[in-house]
Every structure is written in C-alpha cells, then in structure tokens.
MMTF fields as JSON, N, C-alpha, C and O atoms, coordinates in Angstrom:
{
  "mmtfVersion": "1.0.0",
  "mmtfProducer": "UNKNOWN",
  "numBonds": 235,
  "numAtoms": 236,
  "numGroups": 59,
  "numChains": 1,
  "numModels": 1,
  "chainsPerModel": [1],
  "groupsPerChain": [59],
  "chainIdList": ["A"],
  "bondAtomList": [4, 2, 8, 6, 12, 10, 16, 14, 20, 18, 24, 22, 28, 26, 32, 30, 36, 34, 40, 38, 44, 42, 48, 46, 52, 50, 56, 54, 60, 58, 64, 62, 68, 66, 72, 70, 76, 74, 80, 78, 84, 82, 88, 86, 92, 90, 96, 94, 100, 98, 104, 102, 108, 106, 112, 110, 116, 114, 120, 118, 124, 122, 128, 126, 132, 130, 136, 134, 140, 138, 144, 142, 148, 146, 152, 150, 156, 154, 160, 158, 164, 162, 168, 166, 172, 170, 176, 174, 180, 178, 184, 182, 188, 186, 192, 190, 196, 194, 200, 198, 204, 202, 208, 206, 212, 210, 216, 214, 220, 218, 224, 222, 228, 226, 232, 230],
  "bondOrderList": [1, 1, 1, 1, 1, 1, 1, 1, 1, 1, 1, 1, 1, 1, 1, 1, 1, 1, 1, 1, 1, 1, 1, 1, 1, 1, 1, 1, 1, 1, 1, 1, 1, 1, 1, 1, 1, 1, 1, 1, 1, 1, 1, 1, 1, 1, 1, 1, 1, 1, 1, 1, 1, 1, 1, 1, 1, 1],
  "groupList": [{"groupName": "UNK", "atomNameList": ["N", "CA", "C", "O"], "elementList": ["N", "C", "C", "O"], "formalChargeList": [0, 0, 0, 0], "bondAtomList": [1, 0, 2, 1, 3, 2], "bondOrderList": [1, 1, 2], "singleLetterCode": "X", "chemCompType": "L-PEPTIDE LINKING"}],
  "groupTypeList": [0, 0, 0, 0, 0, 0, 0, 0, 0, 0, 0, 0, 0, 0, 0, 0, 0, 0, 0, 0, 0, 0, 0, 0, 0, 0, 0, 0, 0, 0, 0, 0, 0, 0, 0, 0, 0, 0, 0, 0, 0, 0, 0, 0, 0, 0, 0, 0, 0, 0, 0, 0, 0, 0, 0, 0, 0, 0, 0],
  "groupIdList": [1, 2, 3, 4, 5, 6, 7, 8, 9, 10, 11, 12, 13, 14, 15, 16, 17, 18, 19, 20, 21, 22, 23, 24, 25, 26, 27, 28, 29, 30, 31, 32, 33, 34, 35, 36, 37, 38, 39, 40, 41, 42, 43, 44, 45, 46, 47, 48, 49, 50, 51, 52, 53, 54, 55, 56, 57, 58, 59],
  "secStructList": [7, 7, 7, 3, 3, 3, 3, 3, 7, 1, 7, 7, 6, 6, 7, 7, 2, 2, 2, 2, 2, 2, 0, 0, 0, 0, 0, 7, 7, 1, 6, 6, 7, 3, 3, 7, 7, 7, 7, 7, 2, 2, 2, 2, 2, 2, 2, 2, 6, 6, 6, 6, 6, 3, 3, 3, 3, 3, 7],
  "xCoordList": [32.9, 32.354, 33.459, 34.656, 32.9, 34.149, 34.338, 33.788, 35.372, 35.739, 35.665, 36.183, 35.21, 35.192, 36.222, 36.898, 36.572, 37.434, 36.773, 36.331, 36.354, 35.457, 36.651, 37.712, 36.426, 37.124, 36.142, 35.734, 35.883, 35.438, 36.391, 37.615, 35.547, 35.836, 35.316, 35.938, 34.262, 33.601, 33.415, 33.541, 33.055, 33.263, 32.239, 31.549, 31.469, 30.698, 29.668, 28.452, 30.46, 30.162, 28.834, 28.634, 27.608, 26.331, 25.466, 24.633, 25.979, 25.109, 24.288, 24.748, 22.864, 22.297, 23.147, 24.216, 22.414, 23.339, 23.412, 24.458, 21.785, 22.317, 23.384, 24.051, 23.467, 25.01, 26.36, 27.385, 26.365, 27.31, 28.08, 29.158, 26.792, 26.579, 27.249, 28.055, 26.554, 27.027, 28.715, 29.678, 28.76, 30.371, 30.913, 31.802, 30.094, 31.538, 30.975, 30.994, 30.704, 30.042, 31.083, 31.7, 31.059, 31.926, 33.646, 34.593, 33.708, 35.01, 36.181, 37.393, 34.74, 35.55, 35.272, 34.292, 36.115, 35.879, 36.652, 36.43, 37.793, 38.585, 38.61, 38.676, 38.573, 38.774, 39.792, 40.644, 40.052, 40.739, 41.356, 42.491, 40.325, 40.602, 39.997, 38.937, 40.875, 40.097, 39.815, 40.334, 38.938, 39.099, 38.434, 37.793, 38.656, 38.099, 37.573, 37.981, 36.452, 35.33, 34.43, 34.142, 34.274, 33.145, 31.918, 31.059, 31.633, 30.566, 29.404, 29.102, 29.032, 27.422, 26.209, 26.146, 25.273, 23.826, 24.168, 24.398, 24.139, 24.299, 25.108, 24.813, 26.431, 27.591, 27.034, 27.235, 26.443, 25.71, 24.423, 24.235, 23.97, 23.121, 23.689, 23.442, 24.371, 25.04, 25.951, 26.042, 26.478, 27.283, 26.37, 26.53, 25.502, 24.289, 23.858, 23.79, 23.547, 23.346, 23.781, 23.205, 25.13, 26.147, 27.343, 28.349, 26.574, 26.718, 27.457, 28.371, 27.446, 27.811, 28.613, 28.867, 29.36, 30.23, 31.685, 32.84, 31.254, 32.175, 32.784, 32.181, 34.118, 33.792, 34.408, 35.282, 33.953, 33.5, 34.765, 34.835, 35.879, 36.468, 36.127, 35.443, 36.633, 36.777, 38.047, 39.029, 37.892, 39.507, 39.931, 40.974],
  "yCoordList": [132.467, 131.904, 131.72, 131.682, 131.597, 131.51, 130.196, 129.543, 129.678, 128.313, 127.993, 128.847, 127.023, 126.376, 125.653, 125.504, 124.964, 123.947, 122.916, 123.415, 121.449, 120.887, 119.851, 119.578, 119.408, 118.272, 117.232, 117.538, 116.404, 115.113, 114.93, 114.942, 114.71, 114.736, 113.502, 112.599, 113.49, 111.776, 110.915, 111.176, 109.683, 108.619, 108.629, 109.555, 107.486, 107.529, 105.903, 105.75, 105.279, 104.119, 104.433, 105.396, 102.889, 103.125, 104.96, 105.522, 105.585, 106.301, 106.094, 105.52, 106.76, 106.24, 106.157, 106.708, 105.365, 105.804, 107.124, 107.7, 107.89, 109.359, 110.154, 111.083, 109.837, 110.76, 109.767, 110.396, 108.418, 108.005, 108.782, 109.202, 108.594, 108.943, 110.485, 110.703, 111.517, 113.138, 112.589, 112.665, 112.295, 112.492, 112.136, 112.781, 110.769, 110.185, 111.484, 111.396, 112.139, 112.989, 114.439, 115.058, 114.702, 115.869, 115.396, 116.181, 113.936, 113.901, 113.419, 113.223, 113.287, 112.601, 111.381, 110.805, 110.613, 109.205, 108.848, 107.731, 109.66, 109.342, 110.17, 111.35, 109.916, 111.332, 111.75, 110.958, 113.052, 113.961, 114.314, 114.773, 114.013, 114.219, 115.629, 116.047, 116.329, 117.911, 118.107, 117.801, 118.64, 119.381, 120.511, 120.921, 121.126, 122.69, 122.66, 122.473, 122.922, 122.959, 124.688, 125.445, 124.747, 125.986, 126.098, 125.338, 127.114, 126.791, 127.925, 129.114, 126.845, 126.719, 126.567, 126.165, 126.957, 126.297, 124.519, 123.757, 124.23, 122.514, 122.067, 120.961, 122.71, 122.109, 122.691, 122.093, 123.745, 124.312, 123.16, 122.828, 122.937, 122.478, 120.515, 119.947, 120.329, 118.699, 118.587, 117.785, 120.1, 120.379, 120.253, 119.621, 120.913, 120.907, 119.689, 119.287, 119.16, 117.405, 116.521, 115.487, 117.09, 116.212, 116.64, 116.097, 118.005, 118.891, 118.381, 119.175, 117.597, 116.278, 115.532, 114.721, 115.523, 114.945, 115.766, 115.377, 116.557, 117.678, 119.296, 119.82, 119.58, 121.017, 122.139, 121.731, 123.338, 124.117, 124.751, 124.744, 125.345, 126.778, 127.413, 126.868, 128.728, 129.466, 129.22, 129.127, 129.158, 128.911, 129.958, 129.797],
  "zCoordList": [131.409, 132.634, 133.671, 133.386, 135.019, 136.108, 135.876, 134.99, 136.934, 137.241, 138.292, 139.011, 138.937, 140.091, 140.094, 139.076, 141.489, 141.997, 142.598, 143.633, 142.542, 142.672, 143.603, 143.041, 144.797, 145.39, 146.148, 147.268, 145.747, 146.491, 147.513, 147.376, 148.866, 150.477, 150.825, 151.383, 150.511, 150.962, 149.961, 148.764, 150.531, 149.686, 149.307, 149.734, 148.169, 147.227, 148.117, 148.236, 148.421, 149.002, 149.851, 150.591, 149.408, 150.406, 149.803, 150.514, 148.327, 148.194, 146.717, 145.73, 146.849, 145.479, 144.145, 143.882, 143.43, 141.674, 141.384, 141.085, 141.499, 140.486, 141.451, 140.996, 142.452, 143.096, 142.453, 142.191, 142.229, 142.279, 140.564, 140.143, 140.138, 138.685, 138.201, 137.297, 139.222, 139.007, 139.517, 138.753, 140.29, 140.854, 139.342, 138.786, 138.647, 137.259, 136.359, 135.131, 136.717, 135.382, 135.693, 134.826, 136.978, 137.229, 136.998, 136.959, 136.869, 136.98, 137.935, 137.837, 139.362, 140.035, 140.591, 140.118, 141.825, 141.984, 142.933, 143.401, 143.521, 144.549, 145.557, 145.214, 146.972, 147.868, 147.551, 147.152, 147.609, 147.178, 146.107, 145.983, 145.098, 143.715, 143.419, 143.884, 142.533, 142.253, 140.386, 139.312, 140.805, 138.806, 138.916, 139.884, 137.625, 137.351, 136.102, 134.956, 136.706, 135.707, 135.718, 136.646, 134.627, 134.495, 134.861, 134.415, 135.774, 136.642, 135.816, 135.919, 135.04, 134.701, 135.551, 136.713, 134.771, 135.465, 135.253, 136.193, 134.177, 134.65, 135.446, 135.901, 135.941, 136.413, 138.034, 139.091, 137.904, 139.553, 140.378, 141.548, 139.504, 139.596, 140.66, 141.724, 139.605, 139.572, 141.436, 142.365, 141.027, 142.529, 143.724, 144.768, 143.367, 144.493, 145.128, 146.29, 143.798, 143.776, 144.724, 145.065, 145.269, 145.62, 146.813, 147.27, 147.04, 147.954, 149.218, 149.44, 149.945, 150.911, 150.74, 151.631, 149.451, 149.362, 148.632, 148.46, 148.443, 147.654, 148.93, 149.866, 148.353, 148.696, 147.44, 146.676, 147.336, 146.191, 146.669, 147.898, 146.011, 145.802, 144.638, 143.772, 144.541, 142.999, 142.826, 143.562, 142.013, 141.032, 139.911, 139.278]
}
C-alpha cells in the first residue's frame, strides 16, 4: 500500500467529538504534527472525515 503524509493545520478546539476522536485515532493532536500512515480505505475514509483540518501529501 502507498503512504500518505497526514499534517494537522487546524486546531481541534469548538469541533465535534467524532473529529476530535479521528484526529487521536490518526495520531495527531498538535498543529503541525505529521505522521505516515498507509493509506487504506479506513485511513481514506477517517482523512475525509477531517478534511478541514488536515493537509494530505504522498509520502
């Protein structure tokens, strides 16, 4: 599978739980925190989720 590069850009603050929730699930929690994760249907899906607060590279 490929890899994505996943970076939280915005804050989490004032948004529902299940976003606050995907962000602890992908890994992140701070602006400008990154990880690389394998971009699955579940992990595509979660990104989507949260779309607004993230931005996507390939890695």
């Amino acid at each position: 599978m490929a890899k994505v590069k996943v970076t939280q850009i915005k804050s989490t603050i004032n948004r529902p739980k299940n976003q606050k929730a995907t962000m602890v699930a992908l890994g992140l929690g701070k602006i400008n925190k990154s990880v690389e994760v394998e971009n699955t249907p579940q992990i595509s899906g979660m990104i989507r989720k949260v779309s607004h607060l993230v931005k996507v590279e390939e890695a």
